[in-house]
N, C-alpha and C positions, 0 to 999 in steps of 0.2 A: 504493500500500500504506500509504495511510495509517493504518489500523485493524488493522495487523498481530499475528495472535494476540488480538485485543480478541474478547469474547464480548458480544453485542448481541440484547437480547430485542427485537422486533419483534410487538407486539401487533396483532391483524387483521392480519398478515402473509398470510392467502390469496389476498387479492384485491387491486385497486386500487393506491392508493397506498403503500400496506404492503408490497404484492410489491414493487414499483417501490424501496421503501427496502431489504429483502431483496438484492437482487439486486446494489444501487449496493455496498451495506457488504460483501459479499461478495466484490466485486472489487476493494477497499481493504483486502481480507487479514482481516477481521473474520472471528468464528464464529456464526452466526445461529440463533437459536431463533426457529423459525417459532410464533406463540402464538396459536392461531385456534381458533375455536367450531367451524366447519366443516371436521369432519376428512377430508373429500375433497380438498377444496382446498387444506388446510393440508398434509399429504402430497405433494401437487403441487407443490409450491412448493420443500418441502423437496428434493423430489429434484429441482427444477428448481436448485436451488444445487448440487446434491451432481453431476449432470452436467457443470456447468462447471468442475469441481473444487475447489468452496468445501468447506466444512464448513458443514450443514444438520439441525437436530436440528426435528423438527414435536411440539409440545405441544399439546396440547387443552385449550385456555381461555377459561374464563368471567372474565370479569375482573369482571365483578358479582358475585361470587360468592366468599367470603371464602375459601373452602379450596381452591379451586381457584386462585387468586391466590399462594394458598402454598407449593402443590405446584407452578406453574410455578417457581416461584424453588427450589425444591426440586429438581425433575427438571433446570435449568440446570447446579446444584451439583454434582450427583452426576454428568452427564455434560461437562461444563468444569471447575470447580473452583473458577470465579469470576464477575463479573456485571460488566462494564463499563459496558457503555449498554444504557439500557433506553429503547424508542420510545413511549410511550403512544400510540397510532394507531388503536385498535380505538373506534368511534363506530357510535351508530345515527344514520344519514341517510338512506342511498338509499332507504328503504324507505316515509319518511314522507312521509305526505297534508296537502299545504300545508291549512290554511286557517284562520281567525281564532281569535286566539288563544282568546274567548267560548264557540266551538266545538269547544276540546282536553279531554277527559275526562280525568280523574286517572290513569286506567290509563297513558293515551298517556304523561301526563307523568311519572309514576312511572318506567314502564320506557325510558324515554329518558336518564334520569335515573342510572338506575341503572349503565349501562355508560358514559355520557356525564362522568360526573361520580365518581360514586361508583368507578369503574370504575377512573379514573385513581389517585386514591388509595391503591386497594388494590393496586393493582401496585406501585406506589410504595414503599406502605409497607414490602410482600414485600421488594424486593429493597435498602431503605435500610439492615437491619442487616450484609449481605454489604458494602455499599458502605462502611459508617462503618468496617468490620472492617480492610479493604484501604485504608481511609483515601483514597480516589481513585471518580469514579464519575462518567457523565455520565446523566441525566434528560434527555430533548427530549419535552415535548408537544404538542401536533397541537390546533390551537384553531383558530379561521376566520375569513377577511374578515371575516363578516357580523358582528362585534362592532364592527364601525365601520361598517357601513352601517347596521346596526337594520334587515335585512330584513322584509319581514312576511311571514304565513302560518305561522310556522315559531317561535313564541315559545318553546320548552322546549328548540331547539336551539340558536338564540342565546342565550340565558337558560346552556343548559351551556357554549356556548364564553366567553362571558364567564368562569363560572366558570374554565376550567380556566385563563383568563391569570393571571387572581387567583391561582391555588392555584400556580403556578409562582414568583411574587413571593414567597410566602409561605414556600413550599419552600425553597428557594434561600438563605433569611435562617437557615431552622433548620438546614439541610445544611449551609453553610460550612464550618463548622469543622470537619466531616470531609472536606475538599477535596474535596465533590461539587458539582456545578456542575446547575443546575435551570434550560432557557430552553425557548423558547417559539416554535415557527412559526405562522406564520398565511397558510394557502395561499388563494387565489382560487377561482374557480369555478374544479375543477381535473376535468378529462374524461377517464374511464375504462370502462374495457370492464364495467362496473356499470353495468345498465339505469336509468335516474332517469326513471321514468312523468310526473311531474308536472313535468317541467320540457319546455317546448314548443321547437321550433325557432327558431320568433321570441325567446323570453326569452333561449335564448342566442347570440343573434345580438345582443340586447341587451346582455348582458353585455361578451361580446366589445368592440363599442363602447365600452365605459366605461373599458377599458384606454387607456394609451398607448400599446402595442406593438401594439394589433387584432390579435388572433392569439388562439386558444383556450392555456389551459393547459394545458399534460400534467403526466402524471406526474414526466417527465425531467427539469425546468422546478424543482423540489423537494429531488430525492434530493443534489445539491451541497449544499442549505444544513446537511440531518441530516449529512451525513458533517464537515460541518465543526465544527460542533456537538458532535458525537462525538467528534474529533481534538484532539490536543496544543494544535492552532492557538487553542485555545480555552478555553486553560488559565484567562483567565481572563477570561470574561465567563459571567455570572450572572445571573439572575434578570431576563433580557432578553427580548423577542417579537421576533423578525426576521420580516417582513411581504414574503410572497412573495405577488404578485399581479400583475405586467405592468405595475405603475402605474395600478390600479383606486382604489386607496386611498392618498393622502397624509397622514402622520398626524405 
């Protein structure tokens, strides 16, 4: 119960890694606002918290999207009364078609952009005035290995996860003074019940190899480092990237 009575936004909480954060902070006594575009799944989720006996509230959000970004910090308010941790975790990935960067249309990069990046801030921004209010608050953002391997195919999502480590250093420096704390995970190849067309049996058999542990990541592998991140134990560390990956990346 380490999150006891704490209310935690979880962005792209319907699927993936987001349920998997969901589900951890709920059993550390946390109240979770499920914040997902896909209001089927986002619904699932929530009442997959509310059967274990969590507290599960499901928003419907765009986090690209400036007023929908407001009203989730808005609808937290009015059914909690407060904003602890907020997860930035909603990303477009699984969805995109690896290939050179020569060969990404502006649209591609636009709209990756926009919930990648742009995405994060506006969540951010929504729930920074509740935060400085209560004077206490914790931010974790969701950035990726691939900012230290420089993958290819894939340049407008390395290009965002770069971003978001940056914006978390940058964060963290203007947040202080209202004792909110802004850091940084950086998971591995991490494997979830999200189909990923473009990535082959063999690649991640390769992957797999580039760890020290040889073993794929899960979700499970994750949800420790947010809850801690989120928790007292972490009063104070700031404007940091904790790098979870099996030992793929030494940095």
């Amino acid at each position: 119960m380490r999150l006891k009575d704490k209310v935690a936004i979880i962005t792209g909480a319907g699927q993936g890694i987001g349920r998997a954060y969901a589900h951890r902070m709920v059993e550390e006594g946390a109240k979770i606002v499920v914040a997902e575009l896909n209001e089927i799944k986002g619904k699932a989720v929530a009442e997959e918290l509310l059967a274990k006996g969590g507290q599960g509230l499901f928003v419907r959000a765009d986090v690209a999207d400036e007023a929908s970004s407001q009203e989730l910090a808005a609808a937290t308010l009015r059914q909690f009364g407060r904003i602890d941790v907020l997860v930035n975790n909603a990303a477009v990935f699984s969805t995109i078609k690896m290939k050179p960067f020569w060969e990404l249309s502006v649209a591609e990069w636009d709209q990756l952009m926009a919930v990648n990046v742009r995405g994060v801030w506006l969540a951010s921004r929504a729930v920074a005035p509740q935060m400085r209010k209560q004077g206490s608050g914790r931010i974790i953002n969701i950035s990726s290995g691939v900012v230290y391997m420089g993958r290819p195919n894939y340049l407008h999502y390395v290009a965002s996860k770069g971003a978001v480590m940056s914006m978390t250093r940058a964060m963290a420096r203007e947040l202080g003074d209202f004792g909110i704390t802004v850091n940084c995970i950086t998971p591995g190849a991490t494997y979830t019940e999200i189909p990923r067309e473009t990535v082959s049996p063999e690649q991640k058999e390769a992957m797999i190899k580039l760890t020290c542990l040889k073993r794929p990541e899960e979700p499970k592998d994750l949800v420790g480092t947010a809850v801690f991140l989120a928790s007292d134990d972490a009063a104070f560390i700031t404007g940091q990237t904790i790098n979870v990956d099996g030992g793929m990346n030494f940095h």
